[in-house]
N, C-alpha and C positions, 0 to 999 in steps of 0.2 A: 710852415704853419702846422702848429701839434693841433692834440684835441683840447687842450687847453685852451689855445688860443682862440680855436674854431667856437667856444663855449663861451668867452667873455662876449666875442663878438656879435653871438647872438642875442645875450642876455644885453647888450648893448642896443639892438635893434630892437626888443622886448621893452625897455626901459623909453624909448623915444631918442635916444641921446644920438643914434645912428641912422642912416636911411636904411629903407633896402638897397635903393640904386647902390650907397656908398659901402654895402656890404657886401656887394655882389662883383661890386671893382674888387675889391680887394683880395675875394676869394679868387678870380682871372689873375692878377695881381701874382699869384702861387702857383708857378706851375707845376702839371701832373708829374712832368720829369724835361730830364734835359738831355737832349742827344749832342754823345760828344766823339760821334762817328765811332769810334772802338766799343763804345758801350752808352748806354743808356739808363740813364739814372735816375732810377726810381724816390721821386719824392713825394706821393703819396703814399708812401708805409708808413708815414708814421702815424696817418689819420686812421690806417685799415687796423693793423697792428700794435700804436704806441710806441712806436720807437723807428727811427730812420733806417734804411737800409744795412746792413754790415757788409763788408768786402773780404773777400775770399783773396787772398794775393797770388797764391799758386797759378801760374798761366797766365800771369800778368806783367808786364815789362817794371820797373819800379818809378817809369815817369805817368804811367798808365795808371797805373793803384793811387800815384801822389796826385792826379789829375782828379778820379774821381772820389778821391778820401777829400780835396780841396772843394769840390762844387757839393759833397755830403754837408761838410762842414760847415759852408760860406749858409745853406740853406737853415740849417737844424740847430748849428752850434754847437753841435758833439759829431762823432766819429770813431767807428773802430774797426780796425784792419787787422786778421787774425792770417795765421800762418805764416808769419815776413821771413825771407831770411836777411840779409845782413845791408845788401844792395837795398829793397825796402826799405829798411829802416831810416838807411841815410836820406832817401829820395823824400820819404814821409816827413821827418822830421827839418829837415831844408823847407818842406813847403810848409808844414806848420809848427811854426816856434813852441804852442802849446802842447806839443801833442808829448806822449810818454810811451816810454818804450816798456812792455811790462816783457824783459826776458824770460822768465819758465814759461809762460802763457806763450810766449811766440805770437803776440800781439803787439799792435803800437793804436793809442787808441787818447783822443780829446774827450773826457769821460762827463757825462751834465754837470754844472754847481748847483746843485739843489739838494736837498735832504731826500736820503735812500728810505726807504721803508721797511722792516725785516717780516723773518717767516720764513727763510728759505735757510735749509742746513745743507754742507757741500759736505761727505763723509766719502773718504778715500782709503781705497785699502792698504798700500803699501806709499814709500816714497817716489816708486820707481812709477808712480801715477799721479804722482803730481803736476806732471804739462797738463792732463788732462784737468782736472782740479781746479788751475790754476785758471785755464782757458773759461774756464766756468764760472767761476770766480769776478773774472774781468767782465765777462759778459751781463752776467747778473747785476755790475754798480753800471754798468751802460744804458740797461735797461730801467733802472732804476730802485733799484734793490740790493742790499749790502746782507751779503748772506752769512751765517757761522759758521766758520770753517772746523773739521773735526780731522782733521790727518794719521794718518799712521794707524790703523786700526783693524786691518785685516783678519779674517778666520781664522786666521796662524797661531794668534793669542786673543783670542775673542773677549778675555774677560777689560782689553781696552778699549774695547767699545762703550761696554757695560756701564764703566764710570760716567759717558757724556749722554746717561738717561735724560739727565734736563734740558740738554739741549737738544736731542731728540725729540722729547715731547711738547718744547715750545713752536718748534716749526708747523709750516701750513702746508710744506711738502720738503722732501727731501731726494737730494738729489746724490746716488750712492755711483763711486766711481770705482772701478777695480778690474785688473786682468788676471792673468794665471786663471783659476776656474769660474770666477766670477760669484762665489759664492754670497760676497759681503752681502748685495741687493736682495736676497732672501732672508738672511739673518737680522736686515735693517727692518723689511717690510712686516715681517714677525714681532719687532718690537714696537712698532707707530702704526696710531689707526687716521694716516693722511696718505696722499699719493708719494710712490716711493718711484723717483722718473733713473731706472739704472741706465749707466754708463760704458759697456765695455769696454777694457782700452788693449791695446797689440802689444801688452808688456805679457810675457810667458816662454817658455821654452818651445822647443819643436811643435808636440803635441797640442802646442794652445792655439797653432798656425794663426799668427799673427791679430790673435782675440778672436779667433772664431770659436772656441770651445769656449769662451766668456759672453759672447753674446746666447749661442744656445743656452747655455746655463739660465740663465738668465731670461730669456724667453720662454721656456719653460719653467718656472719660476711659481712653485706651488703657493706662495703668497699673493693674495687677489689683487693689493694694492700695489703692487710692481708692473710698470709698462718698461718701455727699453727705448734705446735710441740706438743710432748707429756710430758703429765700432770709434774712440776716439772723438767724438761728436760730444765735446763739451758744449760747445753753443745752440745747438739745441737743443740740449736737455736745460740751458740757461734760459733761453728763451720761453721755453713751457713753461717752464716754475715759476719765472716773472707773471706769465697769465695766470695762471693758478693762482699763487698770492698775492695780485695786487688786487 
C-alpha cells in the first residue's frame, strides 16, 4: 500500500462509502514488513518515503536477492536490485519474467507503469562515469522521475557544457556526477540557482585514490548550492532529487 492508496482510502471513509472498521482491516491487511529469516523486508518505506525498499545485492546469495526482490515485488509491483553481478541477474530474472536487466547501471530492476514527472537533470563528466549516471538514471524512473540526461561534459572542455544551458535551467535540481578532481559539481552549481546533489565516482589515476580527491573537491565546493553524496552512490543522490522535485 503506497500513499496513494493509503489517500483514496481515506477520502473513501470521508465520503461514507467505507467504514472505519473496513478501513482499519485493510490497513492490518498490509503488513509493516515480512521476515524471511536472512532478512527482513521493509514494506513500509513506501508510506514513510514514496517508494519501496531498494536491494543492495553485494553480500547476498543470488536466490537471497531473487527472494526478497520477489516478496518487494509481489507487495509494491515494482522493484530494483542495484549492484548484480551476472549469478544475480540470472536468479532475478528466472524469478521475475518482468524484470530488466539495465547492464551499465549494474542494475536489474521492475520499474512502475505510470507516468514519470521531470525536474531532475543527471550531468556527467566523462564516459568513464557513466555506471554511476546510469545507476542514477535507473533509480530516478523507480522513484518516479525520468530525468535529462546531459553526458560527456567534463572541465576538460567545458564549453560542452555550456551548450545544455536549457536544460540546465529547466531542472528543479541537478544531480552532477564526476571523478578525476571533481570539479564539474562546482562549475554546475555556478551556473543553476537549484540544489546541485554532486556525485563523486572512483574513476581517476593514483592520486584521485579511488574518488577520494573528487569527493573533497567536492565537499569543499565554494558553490552554496552543492551538497555531496558518497563516493559512487548514484542512488542516493537519485533518491534525494526524487524528494526535492517531486
Amino acid at each position: 500500500m503506497d500513499t496513494a492508496e493509503v489517500r483514496r482510502l481515506l477520502e473513501r471513509v470521508r465520503a461514507g462509502e467505507l467504514s472505519v472498521e473496513d478501513a482499519e482491516r485493510r490497513f492490518k491487511a498490509s503488513p509493516a514488513y515480512t521476515d524471511l529469516e536472512f532478512a527482513t523486508v521493509d514494506h513500509h518505506r513506501v508510506l514513510r518515503q514514496g517508494h519501496p525498499e531498494i536491494v543492495f545485492a553485494p553480500g547476498k546469495r543470488p536466490d537471497q536477492a531473487a527472494q526478497i526482490a520477489r516478496e518487494i515485488h509481489g507487495r509494491a509491483g515494482r522493484v530494483l536490485v542495484t549492484r548484480v553481478e551476472p549469478a544475480h541477474v540470472r536468479a532475478l530474472c528466472e524469478a521475475l519474467p518482468d524484470a530488466v536487466h539495465f547492464e551499465i547501471a549494474r542494475a536489474v530492476a521492475v520499474l512502475p507503469e505510470r507516468e514519470r514527472k521531470t525536474g531532475i537533470a543527471i550531468v556527467s563528466a566523462g564516459t568513464a562515469d557513466q555506471q554511476t549516471a546510469e545507476e542514477a538514471r535507473v533509480t530516478c524512473r523507480y522513484v518516479g522521475h525520468e530525468p535529462e540526461m546531459i553526458t560527456d561534459v567534463g572541465v576538460a572542455g567545458v564549453h560542452r557544457l555550456l551548450r545544455h544551458s536549457d536544460g540546465l535551467q529547466r531542472a528543479r535540481v541537478v544531480i552532477a556526477v564526476a571523478g578525476m578532481e571533481g570539479a564539474l559539481a562546482s562549475v554546475v552549481g555556478g551556473l543553476v540557482g537549484v540544489p546541485v546533489i554532486a556525485v563523486p565516482t572512483s574513476v581517476g589515476y593514483g592520486t584521485g585514490v579511488g574518488g577520494l580527491a573528487a569527493v573533497l573537491s567536492m565537499l569543499n565546493s565554494c558553490a552554496a548550492n552543492v551538497t555531496c553524496v558518497n563516493i559512487d552512490n548514484g542512488v542516493g543522490a537519485a533518491v534525494v532529487a526524487g524528494l526535492i522535485a517531486r
